[in-house]
N, C-alpha and C positions, 0 to 999 in steps of 0.2 A: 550925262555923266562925264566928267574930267579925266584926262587920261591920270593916272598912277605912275608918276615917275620912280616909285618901288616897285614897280609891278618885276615878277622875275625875268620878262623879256628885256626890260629896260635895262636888267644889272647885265644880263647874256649881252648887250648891247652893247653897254658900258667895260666888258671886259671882268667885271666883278664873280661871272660865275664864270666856268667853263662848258665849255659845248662841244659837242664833234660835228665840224660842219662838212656839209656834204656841198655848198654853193656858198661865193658872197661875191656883193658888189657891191658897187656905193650907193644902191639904193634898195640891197635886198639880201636877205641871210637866211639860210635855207640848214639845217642842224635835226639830228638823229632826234629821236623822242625818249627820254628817258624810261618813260612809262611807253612802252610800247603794244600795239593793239593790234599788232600784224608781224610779219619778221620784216618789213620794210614797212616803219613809220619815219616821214619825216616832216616836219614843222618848216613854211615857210614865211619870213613876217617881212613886211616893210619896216626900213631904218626908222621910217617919220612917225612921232609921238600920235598914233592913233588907237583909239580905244576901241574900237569896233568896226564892223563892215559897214554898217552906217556912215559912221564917221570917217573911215577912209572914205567912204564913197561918193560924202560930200563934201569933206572937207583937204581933198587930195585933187591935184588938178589932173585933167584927164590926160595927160601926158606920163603925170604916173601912174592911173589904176592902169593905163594900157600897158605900160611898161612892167609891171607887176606882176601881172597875169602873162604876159609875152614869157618873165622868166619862168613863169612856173612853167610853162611849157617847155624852156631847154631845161629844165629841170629833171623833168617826166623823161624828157630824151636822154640824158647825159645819166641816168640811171638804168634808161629803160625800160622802164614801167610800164610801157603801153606797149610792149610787147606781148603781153600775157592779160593785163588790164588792171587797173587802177582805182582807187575812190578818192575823190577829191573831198573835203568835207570844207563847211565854216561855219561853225558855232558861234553864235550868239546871241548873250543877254541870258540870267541866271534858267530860262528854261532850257536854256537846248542843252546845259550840262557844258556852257565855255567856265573852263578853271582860270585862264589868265586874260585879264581884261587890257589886252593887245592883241589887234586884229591878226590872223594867221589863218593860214592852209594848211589841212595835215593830207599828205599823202601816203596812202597808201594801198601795199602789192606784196606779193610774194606766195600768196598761198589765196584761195577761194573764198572772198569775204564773205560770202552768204549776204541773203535778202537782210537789208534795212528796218530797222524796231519800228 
């Protein structure tokens, strides 16, 4: 599949929607979850036009999944999340229930997630 350069990450990207962001950098932006599924959800996505974990996974050189995953980790820190504990999730492909087809992390904490569906 083709990345979607409508997809809604790419306008967040582009500046066309608004976000509240919790993190950015030149290769990563990290922003509240509108629809939120926890009292701390947050979405972390790479800048680069990738459509899925797949496809960052292979088509990202490994300088930056490492780098990606590096952030999410100050991420988790510079919020604190792993103080009390965390879920890290990545949906994808229409079964797992991913809504925007741009690769992303949602984390999240703040309250007792309970076991996994």
């Amino acid at each position: 599949m083709g990345y979607d350069r409508n997809n809604v990450f790419a306008k967040i990207l582009r500046g066309e929607i608004p976000c509240e962001r919790v993190y950015e950098d030149e290769a990563v932006l990290a922003f509240k979850d509108i629809n939120p599924k926890a009292p701390i959800h947050v979405l972390v996505i790479p800048k680069g036009a990738y459509s899925s974990f797949i496809d960052f996974s292979i088509r990202g050189s490994s300088e930056e999944v490492a780098t990606f995953f590096s952030t999410v980790g100050k991420i988790v820190e510079q919020l604190r999340l792993h103080e009390n504990g965390f879920r890290m999730v990545v949906n994808s492909g229409p079964d797992s229930g991913e809504e925007v087809p741009h690769f992303h992390v949602h984390l999240m904490s703040g309250k007792r997630l309970g076991a996994m569906a």
